[in-house]
C-alpha positions in Angstrom: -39.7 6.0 -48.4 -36.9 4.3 -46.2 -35.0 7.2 -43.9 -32.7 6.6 -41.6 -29.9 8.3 -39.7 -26.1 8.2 -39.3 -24.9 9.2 -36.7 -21.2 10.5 -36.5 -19.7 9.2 -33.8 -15.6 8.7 -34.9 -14.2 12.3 -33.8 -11.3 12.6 -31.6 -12.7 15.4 -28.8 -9.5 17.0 -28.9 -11.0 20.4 -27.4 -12.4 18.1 -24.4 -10.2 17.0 -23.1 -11.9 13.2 -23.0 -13.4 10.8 -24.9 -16.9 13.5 -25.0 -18.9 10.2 -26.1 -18.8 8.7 -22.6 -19.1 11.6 -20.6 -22.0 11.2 -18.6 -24.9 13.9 -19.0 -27.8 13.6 -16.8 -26.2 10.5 -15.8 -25.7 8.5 -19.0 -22.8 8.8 -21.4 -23.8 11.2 -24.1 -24.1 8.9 -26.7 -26.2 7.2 -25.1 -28.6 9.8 -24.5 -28.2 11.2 -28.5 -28.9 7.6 -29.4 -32.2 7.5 -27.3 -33.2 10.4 -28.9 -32.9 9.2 -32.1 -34.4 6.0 -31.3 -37.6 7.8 -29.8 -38.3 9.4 -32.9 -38.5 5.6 -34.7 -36.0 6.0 -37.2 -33.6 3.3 -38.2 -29.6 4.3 -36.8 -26.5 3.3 -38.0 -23.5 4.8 -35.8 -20.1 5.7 -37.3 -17.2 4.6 -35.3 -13.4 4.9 -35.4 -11.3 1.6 -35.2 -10.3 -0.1 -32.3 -13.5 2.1 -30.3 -14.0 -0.8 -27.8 -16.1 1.0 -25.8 -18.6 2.6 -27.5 -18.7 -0.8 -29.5 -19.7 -2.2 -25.4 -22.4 0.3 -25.1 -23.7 0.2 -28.3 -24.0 -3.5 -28.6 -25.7 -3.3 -25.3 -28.3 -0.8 -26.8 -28.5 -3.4 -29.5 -27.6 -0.3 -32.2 -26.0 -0.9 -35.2 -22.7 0.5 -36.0 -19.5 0.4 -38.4 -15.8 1.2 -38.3 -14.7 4.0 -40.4 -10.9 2.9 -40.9 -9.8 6.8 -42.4 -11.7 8.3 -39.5 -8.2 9.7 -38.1 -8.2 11.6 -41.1 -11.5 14.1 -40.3 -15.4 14.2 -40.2 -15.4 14.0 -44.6 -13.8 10.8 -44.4 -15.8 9.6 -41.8 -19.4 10.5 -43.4 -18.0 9.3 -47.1 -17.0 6.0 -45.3 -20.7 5.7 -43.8 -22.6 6.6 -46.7 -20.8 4.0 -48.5 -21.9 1.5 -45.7 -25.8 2.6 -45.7 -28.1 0.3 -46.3 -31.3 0.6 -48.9 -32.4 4.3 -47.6 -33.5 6.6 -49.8 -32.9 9.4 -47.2 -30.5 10.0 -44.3 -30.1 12.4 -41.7 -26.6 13.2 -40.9 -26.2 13.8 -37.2 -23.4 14.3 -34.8 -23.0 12.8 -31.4 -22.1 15.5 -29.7 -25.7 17.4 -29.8 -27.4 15.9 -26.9 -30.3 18.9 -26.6 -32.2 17.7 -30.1 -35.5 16.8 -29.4 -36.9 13.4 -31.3 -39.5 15.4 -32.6 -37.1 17.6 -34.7 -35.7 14.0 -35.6 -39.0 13.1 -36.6 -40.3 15.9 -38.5 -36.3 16.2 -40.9 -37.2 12.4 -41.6 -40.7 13.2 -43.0 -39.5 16.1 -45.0 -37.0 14.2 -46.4 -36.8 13.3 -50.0 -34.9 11.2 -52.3 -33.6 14.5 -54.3 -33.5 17.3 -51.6 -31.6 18.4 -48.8 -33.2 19.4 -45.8 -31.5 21.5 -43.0 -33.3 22.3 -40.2 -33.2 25.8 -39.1 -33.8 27.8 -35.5 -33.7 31.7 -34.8 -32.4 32.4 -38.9 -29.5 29.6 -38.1 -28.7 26.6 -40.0 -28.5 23.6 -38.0 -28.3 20.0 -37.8 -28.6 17.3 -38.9 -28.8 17.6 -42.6 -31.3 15.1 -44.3 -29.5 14.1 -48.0 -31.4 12.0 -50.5 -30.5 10.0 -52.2 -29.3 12.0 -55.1 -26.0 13.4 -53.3 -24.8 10.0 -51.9 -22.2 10.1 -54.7 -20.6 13.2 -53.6 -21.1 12.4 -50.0 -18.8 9.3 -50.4 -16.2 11.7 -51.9 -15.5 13.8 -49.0 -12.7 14.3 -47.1 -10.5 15.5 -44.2 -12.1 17.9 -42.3 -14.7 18.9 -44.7 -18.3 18.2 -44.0 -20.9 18.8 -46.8 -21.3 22.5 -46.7 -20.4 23.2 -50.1 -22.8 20.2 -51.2 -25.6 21.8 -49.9 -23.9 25.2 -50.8 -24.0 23.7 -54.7 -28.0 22.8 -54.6 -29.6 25.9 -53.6 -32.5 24.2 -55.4 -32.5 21.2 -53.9 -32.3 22.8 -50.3 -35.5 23.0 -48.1 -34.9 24.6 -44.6 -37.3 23.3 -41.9 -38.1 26.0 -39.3 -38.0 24.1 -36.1 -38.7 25.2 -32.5 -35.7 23.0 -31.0 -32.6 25.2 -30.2 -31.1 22.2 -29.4 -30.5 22.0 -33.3 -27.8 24.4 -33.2 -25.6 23.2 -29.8 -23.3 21.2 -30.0 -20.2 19.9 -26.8 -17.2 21.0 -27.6 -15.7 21.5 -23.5 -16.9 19.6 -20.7 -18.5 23.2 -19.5 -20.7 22.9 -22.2 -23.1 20.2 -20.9 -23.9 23.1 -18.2 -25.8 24.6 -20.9 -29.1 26.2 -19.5 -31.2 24.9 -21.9 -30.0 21.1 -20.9 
């Protein structure tokens, strides 16, 4: 089975202040450091970018990591993931993950890719809360692509109980997220 992840990487950081993406954490930008993650655990990446993103196209290119241009990204995260599901290659799987959660370990990468399946949803969870990313098979790309605005896929995964398999994980890094440039202080970092 062929899993990979895409990572969201086309929001505006309003409530930072900055472009969040380049601000240096442990002395790299932060997607850098999300990227290295990912890439630890082995798993292919695509990385979801707004137009004109010259910068992050410079530092992704020099990671050699693939990436696309989500043209309605101005419009919120739904646009953004229906955009980059549409652009996926043959994967029968993909973990959605943001590029703002520097603290998950590749492990918990890792383990969300092997419990993926091509007709379930699996949500990794961490002290009783939900967090991310979300692996979607297959099965839910078509509503996927339909998002929009702001919207992520909550009520998706809301409207497959059945299909949802939540993956206790010992990585609290699952459930933090940037959001203020106070925030890459966290103790746990």
């Amino acid at each position: 089975m062929k899993v990979g992840v895409l990572l969201l990487a086309a929001g505006r950081g309003q409530r930072f202040g900055a472009d969040k993406r380049l601000a240096l954490y442990r002395g790299k930008p932060l997607l850098e450091v999300v990227v290295a993650s990912i890439r630890a655990a082995g798993l292919p990446l695509r990385v979801c970018l707004k137009p004109d993103d010259s910068l992050c196209e410079q530092l992704l290119t020099a990671l050699e990591v693939e990436y696309c241009y989500c043209s309605e990204a101005q419009h919120g995260m739904g646009h953004t993931l229906a955009q980059g599901i549409q652009r996926l290659p043959d994967w029968d799987a993909t973990l959605v993950a943001l590029a703002d959660m520097p603290w998950i370990d590749s492990d918990s990468y890792r383990q969300l890719a092997d419990a993926a399946g091509s007709e379930r949803i699996v949500a990794p969870i961490h002290g009783g809360q939900r967090g991310h990313p979300v692996a979607f098979g297959r099965r839910f790309y078509p509503q996927l692509e339909q998002l929009e605005g702001d919207e992520g896929a909550r009520h998706i995964i809301a409207g497959h109980p059945e299909a949802l398999q939540l993956l206790p994980l010992d990585d609290p890094g699952v459930l933090r997220d940037v959001d203020h440039p106070h925030d890459l202080d966290w103790p746990g970092s």
